[in-house]
C-alpha positions in Angstrom: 81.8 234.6 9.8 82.6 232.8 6.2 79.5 230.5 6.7 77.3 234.2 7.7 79.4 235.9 4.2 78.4 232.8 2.0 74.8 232.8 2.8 74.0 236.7 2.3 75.7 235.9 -1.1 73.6 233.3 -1.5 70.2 235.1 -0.1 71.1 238.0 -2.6 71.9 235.5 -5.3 68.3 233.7 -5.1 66.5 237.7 -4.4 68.3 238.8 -8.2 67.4 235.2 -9.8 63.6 235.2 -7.9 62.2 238.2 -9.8 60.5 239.2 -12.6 62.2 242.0 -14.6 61.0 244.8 -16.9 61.9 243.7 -19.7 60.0 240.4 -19.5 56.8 242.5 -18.7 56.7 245.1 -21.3 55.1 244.3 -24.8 56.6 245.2 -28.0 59.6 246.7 -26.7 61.2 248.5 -29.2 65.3 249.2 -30.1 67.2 250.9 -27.2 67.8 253.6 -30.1 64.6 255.4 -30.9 63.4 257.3 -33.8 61.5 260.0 -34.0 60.2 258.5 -37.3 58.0 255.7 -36.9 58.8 252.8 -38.9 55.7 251.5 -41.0 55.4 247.8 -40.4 53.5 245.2 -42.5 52.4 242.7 -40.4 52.2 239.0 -42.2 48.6 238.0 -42.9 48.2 235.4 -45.5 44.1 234.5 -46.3 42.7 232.0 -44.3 42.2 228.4 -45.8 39.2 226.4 -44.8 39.8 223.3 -42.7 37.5 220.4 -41.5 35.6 221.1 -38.8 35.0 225.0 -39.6 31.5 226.6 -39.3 30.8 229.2 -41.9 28.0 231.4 -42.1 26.5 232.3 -45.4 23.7 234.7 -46.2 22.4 235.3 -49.4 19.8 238.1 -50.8 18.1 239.4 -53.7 15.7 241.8 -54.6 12.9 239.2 -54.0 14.3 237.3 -50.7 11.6 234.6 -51.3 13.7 233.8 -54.1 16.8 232.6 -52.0 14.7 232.1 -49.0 14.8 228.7 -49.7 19.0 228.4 -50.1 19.3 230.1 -46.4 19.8 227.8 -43.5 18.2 229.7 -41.0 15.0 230.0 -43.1 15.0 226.6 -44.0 15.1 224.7 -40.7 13.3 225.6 -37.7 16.0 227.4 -35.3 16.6 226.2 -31.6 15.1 228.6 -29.3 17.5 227.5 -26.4 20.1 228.2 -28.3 22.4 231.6 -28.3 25.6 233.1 -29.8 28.6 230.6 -30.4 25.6 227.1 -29.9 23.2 229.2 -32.8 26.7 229.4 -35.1 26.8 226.0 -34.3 22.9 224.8 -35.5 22.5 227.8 -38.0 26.0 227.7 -39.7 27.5 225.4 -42.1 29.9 222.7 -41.1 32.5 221.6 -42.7 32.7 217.4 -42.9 35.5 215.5 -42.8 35.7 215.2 -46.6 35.5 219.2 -46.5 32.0 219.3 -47.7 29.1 221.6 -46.7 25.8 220.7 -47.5 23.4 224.0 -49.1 20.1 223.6 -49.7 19.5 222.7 -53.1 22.7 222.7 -54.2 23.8 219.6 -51.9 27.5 219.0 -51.1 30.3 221.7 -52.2 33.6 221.3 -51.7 35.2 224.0 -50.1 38.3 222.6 -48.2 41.4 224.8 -48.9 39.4 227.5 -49.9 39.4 231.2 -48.5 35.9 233.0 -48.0 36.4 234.7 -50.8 36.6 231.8 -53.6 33.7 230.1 -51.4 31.5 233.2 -52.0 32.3 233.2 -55.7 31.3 229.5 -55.7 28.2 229.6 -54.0 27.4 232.6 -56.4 28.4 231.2 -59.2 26.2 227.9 -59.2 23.1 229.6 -57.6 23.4 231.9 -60.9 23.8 228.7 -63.0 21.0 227.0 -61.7 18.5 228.4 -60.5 18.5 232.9 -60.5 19.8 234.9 -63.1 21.8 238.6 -62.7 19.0 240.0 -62.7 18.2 239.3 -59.5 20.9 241.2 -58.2 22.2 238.6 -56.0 24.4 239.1 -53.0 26.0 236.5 -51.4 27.9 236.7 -48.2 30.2 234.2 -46.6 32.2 234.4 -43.7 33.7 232.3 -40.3 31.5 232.1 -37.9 33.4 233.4 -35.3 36.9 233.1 -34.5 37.3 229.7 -32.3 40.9 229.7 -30.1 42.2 228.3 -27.2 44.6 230.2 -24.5 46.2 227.9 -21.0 48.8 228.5 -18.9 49.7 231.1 -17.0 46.8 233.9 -18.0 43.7 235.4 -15.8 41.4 233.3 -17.1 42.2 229.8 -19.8 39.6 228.6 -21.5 38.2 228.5 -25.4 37.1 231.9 -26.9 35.4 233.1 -29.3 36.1 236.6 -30.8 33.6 237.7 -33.5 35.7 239.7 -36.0 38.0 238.8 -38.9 41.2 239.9 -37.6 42.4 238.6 -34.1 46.6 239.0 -32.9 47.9 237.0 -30.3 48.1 239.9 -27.9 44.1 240.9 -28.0 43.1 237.2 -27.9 45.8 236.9 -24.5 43.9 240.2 -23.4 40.9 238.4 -24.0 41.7 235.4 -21.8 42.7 237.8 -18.8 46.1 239.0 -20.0 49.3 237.1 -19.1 50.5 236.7 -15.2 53.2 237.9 -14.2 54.4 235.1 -14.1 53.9 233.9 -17.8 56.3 233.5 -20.1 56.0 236.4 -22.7 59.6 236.0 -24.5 58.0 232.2 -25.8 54.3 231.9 -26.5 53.7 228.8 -27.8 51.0 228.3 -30.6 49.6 225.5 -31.7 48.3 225.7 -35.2 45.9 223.1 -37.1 46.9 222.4 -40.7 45.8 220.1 -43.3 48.7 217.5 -42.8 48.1 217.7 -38.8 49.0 220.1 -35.8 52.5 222.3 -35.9 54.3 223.9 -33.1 54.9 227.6 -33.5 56.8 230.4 -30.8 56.8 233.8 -31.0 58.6 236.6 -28.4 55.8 239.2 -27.9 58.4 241.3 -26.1 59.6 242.2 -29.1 57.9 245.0 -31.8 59.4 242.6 -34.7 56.7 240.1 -33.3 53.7 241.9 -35.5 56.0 241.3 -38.5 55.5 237.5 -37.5 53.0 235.2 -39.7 52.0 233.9 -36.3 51.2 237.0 -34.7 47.5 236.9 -35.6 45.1 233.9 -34.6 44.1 231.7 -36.8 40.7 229.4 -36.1 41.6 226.8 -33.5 44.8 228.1 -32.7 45.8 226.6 -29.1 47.7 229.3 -27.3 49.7 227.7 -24.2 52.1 230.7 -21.5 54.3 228.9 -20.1 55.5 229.6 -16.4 58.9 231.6 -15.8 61.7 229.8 -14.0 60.8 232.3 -11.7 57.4 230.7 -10.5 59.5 227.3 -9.4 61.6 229.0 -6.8 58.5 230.4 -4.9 60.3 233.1 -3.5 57.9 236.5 -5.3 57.7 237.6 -8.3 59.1 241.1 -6.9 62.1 243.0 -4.5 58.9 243.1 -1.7 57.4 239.6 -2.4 61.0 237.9 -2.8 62.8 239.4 0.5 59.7 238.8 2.4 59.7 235.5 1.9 63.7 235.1 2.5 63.3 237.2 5.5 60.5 234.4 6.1 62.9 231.6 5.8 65.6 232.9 7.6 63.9 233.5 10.8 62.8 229.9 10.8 66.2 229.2 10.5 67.5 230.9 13.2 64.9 230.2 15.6 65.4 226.7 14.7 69.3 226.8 15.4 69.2 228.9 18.7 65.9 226.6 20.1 68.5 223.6 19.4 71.7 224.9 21.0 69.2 226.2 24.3 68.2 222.2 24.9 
């Protein structure tokens, strides 16, 4: 009778332990005390800094494009026909070098490592006008990332390396992007990976939480690696739910018994 006590504590103990709560589901929970205000929140989003290995994409234009014809890549090199979307960013764009150089036509190498789009544009702008055009050519430069470039693994619908063309990207729409997290993933401690100049860095952030898009982590940065980790949960293999988690005790325990009363009949 003790032995039967102990092991329906012990079956109960495992079916609490086994499953996946709530509260590790729901995104950007917010205080158990709510407002009827809504808090304005500022999320952290400092401007990107070019790195080695980037692809940029500039365009330029003027009132005569003949003018700057010559200064676009795409114009100046014959594109790939085969090629399409992210593998066209990769012929038609420009990459930065491991010295943090791109190379424009006519203007050869320019160093843009550390830059943001921003001072690049002025840059380019600034020695074309130098050169070779004057303002009154009304000259428009444009300069951008070619794509945001990311990682997700681990426990989501579908891991892989993504591409999201836009200039803002969180860590929720690029997880959404890769298939959204199992239920099984570990939401309270996404791990990012993040590339800077003096080598990789190991970041965490609890997307639970609403204070998470107050985090300078909570947007995607290019060639971010984003790894879910499983939940404790996944390990015991017992269901990731009350349904899932009794069945499979229920499961076990009938083997069990069957096992015990098919020994003491022999």
């Amino acid at each position: 009778m003790r032995f039967k006590l102990l092991f329906l504590l012990l079956v109960i103990g495992i079916g609490f332990q086994s499953c996946v709560s709530r509260k590790q589901l729901t995104y950007l929970q917010e205080s158990e005390t709510v407002n009827d205000s809504i808090p304005t929140i500022q999320p952290v989003v400092k401007p990107y800094r070019v790195q080695v290995n980037d692809i940029l994409s500039i365009t330029l234009k003027a009132d005569d494009p003949e003018l700057v014809a010559i200064f676009n890549q795409s114009d100046t090199q014959q594109n790939n026909t085969n090629a399409f979307g992210e593998q066209q960013l990769y012929f038609n764009g420009y990459i930065v070098d491991v010295h943090g150089n791109i190379r424009i036509p006519y203007l050869n190498d320019i160093n843009v490592l550390g830059y943001t789009v921003e001072e690049i544009r002025k840059k380019v702008e600034s020695l074309i006008l130098d050169k070779y055009l004057t303002e009154s050519t009304h000259l428009f430069v444009s300069v951008k990332l070619a794509g945001l470039y990311f990682t997700v693994t681990g426990e989501v619908g579908s891991p892989g390396s993504q591409v999201m063309y836009r200039d803002k990207v969180n860590v929720i729409e690029a997880l959404a992007n890769a298939g959204d997290v199992a239920i099984t993933g570990d939401r309270e401690n996404v791990v990012i990976v993040r590339q800077y100049p003096d080598g990789k860095k190991i970041h965490h952030i609890d997307i639970t939480q609403r204070s998470a898009m107050e985090s300078q982590f909570f947007y995607v940065r290019p060639n971010d690696m984003i790894i879910v980790n499983p939940l404790p949960q996944k390990s015991l293999g017992t269901g990731t739910n009350g349904l899932q988690t009794f069945t499979t005790i229920f499961s076990v325990f009938s083997v069990i018994t069957s096992t015990i009363l098919l020994i003491r009949t022999l």
